[in-house]
Structures are given as C-alpha cells and as structure tokens.
LODRENZA-435867 format. One line per 5 residues: number of its first residue (from 0); their letters; for each residue x, y, z negated of N, C-alpha, C, O, CB. Coordinates in steps of 0.02 Angstrom, whole numbers, m for minus. Atoms other than C-alpha are relative to their C-alpha. Glycine has a CB too. Layout:
N
NUM = A = X:Y:Z:X:Y:Z:X:Y:Z:X:Y:Z:X:Y:Z; ...
# end
This chain:
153
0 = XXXXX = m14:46:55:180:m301:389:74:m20:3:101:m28:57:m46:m63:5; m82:10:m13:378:m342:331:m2:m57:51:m51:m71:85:50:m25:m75; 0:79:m31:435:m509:414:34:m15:m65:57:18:m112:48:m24:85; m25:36:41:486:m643:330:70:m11:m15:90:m46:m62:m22:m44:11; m72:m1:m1:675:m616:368:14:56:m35:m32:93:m55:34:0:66
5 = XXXXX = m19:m72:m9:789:m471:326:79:m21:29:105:m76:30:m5:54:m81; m56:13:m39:946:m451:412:46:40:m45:33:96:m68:m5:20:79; m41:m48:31:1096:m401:324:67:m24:36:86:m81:49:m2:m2:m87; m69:3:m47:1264:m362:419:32:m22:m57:20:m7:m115:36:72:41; m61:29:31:1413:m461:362:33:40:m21:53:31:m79:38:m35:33
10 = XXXXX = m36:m86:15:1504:m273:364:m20:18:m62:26:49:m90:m29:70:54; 44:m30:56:1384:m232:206:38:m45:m66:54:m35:m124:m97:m18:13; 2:57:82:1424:m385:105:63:m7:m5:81:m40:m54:m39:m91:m2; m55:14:11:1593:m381:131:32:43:m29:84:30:m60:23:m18:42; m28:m78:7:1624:m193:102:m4:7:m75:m52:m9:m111:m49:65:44
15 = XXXXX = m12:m29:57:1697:m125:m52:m53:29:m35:m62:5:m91:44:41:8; 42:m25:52:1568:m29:m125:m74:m58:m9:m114:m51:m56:m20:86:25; 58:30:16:1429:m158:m110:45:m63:m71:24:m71:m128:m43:m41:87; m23:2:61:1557:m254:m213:6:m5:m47:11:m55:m83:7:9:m11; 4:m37:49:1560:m143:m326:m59:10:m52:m63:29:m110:12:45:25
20 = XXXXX = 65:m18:48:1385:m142:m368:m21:m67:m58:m3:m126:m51:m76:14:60; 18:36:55:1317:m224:m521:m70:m48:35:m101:m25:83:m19:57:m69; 59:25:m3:1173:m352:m507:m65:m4:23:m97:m38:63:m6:2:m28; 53:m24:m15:1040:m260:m528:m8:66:47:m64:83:65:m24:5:m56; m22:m51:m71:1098:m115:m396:m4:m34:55:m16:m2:105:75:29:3
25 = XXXXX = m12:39:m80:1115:m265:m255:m85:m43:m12:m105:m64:42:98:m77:8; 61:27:4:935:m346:m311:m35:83:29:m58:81:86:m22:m37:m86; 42:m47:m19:856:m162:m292:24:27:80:m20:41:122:3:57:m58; m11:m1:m72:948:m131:m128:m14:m49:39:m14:m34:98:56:12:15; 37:63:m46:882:m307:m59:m76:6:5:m104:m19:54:14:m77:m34
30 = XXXXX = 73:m31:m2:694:m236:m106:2:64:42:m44:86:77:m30:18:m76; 11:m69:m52:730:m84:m19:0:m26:99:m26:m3:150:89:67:m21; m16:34:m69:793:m208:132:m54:m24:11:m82:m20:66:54:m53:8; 75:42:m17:636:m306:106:m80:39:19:m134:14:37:m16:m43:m74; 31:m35:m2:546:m162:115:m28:39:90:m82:60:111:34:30:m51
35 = XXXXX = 3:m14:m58:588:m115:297:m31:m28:55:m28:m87:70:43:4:9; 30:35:m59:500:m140:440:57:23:71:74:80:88:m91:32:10; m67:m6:m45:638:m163:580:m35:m34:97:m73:m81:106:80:m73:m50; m3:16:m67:630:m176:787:55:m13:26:112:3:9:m22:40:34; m77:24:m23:742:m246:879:m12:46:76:m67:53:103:16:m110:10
40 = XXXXX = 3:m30:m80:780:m148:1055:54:m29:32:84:m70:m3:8:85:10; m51:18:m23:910:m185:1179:27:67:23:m14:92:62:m9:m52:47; m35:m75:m39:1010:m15:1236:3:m2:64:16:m55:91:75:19:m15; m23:10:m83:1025:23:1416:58:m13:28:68:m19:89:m9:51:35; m49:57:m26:1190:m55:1408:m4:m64:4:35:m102:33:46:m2:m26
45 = XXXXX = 12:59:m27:1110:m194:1397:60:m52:m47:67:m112:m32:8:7:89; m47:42:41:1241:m269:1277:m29:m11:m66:m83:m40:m71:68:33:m8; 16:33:78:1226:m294:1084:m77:26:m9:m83:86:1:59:36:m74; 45:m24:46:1039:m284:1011:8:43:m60:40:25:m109:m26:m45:m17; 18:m52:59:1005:m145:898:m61:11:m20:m111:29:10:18:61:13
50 = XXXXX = 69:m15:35:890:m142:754:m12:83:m27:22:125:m57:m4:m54:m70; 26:m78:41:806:16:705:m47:m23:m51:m80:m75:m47:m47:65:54; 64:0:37:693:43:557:m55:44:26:m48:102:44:12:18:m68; 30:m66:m22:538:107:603:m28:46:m68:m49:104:m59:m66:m19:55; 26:m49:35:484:173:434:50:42:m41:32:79:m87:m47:m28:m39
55 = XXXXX = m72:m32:15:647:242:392:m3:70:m30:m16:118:6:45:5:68; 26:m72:26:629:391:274:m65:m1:m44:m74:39:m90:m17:48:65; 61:26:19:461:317:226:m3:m43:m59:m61:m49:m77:m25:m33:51; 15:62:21:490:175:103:28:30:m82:72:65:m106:44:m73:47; 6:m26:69:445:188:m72:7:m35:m36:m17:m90:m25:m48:26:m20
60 = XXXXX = m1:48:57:495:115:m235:1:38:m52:46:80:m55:56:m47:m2; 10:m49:58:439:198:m399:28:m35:m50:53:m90:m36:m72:23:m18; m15:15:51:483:167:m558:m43:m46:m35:m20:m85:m76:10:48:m27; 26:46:31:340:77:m606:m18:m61:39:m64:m97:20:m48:25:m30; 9:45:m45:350:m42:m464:68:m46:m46:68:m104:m69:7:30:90
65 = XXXXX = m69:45:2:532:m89:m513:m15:m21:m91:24:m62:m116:93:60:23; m3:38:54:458:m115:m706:m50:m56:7:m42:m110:m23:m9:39:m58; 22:75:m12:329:m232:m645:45:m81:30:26:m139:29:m52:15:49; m41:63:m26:483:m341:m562:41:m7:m68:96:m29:m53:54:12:78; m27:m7:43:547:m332:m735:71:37:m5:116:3:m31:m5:m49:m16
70 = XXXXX = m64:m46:m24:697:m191:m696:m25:54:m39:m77:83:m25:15:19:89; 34:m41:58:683:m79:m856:5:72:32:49:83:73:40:m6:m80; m31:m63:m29:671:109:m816:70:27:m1:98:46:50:m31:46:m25; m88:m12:3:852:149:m867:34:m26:64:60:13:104:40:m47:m67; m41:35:m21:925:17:m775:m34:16:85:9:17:129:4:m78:m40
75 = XXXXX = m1:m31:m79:846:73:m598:14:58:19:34:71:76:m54:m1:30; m24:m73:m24:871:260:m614:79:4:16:108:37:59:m15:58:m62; m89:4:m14:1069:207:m641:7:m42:62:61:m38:92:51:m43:m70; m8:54:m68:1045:79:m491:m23:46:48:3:33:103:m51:m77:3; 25:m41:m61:959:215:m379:57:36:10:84:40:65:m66:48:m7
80 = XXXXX = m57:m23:m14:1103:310:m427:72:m9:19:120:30:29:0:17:m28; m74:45:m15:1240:195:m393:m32:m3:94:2:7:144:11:m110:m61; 23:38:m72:1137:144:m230:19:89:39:64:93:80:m114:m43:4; m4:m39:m50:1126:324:m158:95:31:m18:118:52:35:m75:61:m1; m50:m11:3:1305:369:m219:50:m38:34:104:m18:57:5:5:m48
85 = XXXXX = m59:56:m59:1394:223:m125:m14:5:60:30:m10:100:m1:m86:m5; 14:m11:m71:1294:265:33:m30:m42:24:m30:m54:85:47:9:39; 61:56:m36:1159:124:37:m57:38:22:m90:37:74:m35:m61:m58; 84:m48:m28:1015:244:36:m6:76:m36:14:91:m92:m90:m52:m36; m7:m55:m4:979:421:59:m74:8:m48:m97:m47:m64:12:27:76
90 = XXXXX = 49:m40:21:814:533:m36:m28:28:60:m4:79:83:22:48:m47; 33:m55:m45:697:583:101:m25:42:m18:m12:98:4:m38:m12:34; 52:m29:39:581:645:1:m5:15:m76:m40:m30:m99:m45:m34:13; m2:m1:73:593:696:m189:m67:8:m41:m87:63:m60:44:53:m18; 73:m9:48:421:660:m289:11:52:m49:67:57:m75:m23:m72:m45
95 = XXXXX = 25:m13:46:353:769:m403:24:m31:m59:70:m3:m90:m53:m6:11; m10:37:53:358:634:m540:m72:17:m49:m98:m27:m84:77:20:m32; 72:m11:42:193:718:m628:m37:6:43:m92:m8:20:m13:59:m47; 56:m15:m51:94:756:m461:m37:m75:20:3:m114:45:37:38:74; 6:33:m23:m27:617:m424:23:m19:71:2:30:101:m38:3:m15
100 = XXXXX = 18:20:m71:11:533:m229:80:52:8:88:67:67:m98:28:43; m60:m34:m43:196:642:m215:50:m59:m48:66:m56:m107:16:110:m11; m57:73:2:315:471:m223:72:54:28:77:105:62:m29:m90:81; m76:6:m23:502:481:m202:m8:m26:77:m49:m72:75:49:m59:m51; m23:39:m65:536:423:m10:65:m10:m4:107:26:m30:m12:33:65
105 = XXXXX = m86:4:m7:700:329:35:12:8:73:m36:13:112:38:m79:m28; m10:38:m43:777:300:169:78:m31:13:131:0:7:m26:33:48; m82:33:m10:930:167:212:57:32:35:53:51:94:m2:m62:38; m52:m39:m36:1084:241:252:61:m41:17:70:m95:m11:22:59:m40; m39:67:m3:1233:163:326:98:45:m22:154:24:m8:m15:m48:110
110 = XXXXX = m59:m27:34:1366:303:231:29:m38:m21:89:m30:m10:m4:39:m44; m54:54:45:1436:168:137:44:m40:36:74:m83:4:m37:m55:m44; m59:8:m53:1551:124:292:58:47:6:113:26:24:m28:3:64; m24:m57:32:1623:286:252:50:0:m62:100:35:m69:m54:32:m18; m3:m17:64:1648:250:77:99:5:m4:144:m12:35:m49:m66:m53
115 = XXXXX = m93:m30:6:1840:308:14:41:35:40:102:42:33:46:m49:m2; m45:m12:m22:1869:389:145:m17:66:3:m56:86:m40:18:m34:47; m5:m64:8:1888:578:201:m73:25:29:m105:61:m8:65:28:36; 54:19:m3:1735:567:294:m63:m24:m13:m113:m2:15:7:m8:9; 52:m20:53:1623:508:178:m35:40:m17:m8:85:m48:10:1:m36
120 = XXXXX = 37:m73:32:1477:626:139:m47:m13:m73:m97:m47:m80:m62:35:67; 38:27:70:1422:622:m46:m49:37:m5:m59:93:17:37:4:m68; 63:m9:m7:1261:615:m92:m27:m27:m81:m9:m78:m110:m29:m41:71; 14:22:71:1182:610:m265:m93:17:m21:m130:42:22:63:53:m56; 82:5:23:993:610:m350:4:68:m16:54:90:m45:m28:m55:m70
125 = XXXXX = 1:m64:29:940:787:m377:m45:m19:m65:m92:m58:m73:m31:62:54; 2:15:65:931:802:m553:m94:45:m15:m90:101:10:86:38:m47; 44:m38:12:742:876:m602:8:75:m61:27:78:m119:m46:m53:m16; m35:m64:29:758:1072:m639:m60:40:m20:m56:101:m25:50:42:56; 75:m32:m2:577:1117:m668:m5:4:m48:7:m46:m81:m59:m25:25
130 = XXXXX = m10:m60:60:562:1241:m807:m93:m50:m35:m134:m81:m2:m2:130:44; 32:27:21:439:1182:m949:m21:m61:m15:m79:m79:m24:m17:17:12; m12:67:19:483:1019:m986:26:m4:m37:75:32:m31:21:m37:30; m51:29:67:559:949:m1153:36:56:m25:19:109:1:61:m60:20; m42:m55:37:671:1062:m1247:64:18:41:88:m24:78:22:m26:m75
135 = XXXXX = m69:m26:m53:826:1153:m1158:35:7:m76:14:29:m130:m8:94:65; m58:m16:68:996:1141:m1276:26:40:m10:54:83:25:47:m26:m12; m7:m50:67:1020:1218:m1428:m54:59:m18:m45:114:m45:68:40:9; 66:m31:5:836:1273:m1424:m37:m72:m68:m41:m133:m65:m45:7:103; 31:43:76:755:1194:m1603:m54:29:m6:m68:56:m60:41:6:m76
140 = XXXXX = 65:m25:1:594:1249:m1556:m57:m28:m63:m101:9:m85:m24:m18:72; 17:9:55:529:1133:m1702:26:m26:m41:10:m83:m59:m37:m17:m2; m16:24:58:630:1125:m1833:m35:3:m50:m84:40:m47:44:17:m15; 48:22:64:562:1068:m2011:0:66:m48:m34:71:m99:33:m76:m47; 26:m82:39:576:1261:m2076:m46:34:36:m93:57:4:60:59:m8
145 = XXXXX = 45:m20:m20:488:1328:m1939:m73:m31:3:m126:1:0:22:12:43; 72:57:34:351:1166:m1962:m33:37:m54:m92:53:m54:27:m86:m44; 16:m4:81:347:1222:m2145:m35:103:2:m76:125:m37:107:m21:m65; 7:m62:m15:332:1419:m2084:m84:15:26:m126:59:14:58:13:53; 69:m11:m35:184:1378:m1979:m39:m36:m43:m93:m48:m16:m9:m24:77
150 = XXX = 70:67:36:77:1260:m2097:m16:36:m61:m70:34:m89:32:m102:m30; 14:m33:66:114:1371:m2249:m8:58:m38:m23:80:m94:26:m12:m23; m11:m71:m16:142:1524:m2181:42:36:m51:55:96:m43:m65:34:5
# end
C-alpha cells in the first residue's frame, strides 16, 4: 500500500526542466510519485539513506484514470510526453491500447539531471505504427464519389 508521504528531492524542484513543465505535467508527475511504493535501505557505507522503488517499471496510469481526475485525454498524452522527454519517467512497457489487461508501464527516471547536457539520453513515446488503423495520408478511402459509386453503382 503507498504511504502517506512522498519524498521529493530538492535537486528535482529546483532543476530546470521541472521548471519548465506546465501544471498539468508536474500534477501528473506527482501521481506517478504518489504512485510509488519506496524503501528506504542504508548502503554498506553506512552513510546517506537511499530510497529505491520497489515497483519501479511497474506503475500504471492510463488514460482513463487521468480522465477520471479530470486531465482531458489531449492534455496527458502532451504531459506524458513532456514528462518522459525531460527525463522524469521512462516506458517500461508499451500497452497495446486495444488489448484488454496490456497497460502502458512507467517507470521514474532520474535523466532529467542530465537534462541540457551532452550526456543526456533522449527518450520519447513510441508513436503507434500498427497497420489498420484510421486512414494513412493522402488515402480518401471514402470520398463522397466513391460513397455515391458504391450506393448507386
């Protein structure tokens, strides 16, 4: 079960690309935070605590989750995409989108420490390429002559 905290490094909130983000990009990256289930360990140096996530790779937020928080579809696909482009969170997993039970997985990334510099590794939403969907351009599969072709022969 989450806890009732979430921890967010000072490094995050201070850093340029968080920034950068709009509104509703830093509300959906605080659900993704709220989302985590986190341990704390101590290293065998025995110095600073370090949190890990343990479901890291695991944590899901669909599209129709983020329209029940009232976050219209538009406005989260451009926030997922701002989020994994600045280096808040990675794609473990890429749903289907028509398959019942095959979700998107995320997981938090901490690239956005990176961000502007040469180092940096960009990372973007793979765009869906799966043949038989909607019309491909400058295909007029029903235009109103061919309508009129088939109804009247």
């Amino acid at each position: 079960m989450p806890s009732d905290i979430i921890v967010v490094e000072r490094d995050l909130l201070r850093s340029e690309p968080f920034r950068q983000l709009n509104g509703t990009a830093k509300t959906i990256l605080f659900d993704f935070l709220m989302k985590c289930r986190v341990k704390s360990t101590t290293p065998p140096s025995g110095r600073k605590k370090e949190r890990v996530i343990l479901n890291n790779g695991e944590i899901e937020y669909c599209y129709s989750e983020a329209e029940k928080r009232g976050i219209p579809r538009a406005s989260f696909m451009r926030s997922l995409d701002t989020l994994i482009e600045s280096g808040f969170i990675d794609i473990a997993h890429s749903g289907s989108g028509g398959k019942k039970g095959d979700k998107s997985l995320y997981a938090i990334s901490d690239r956005w420490r990176n961000y502007g510099t040469e180092s940096f590794k960009l990372a973007s939403r793979t765009k869906d390429n799966r043949g038989g969907r909607g019309f491909k351009s400058g295909e007029a599969h029903w235009t109103y002559q061919k309508f009129i072709q088939k109804v009247f022969g």
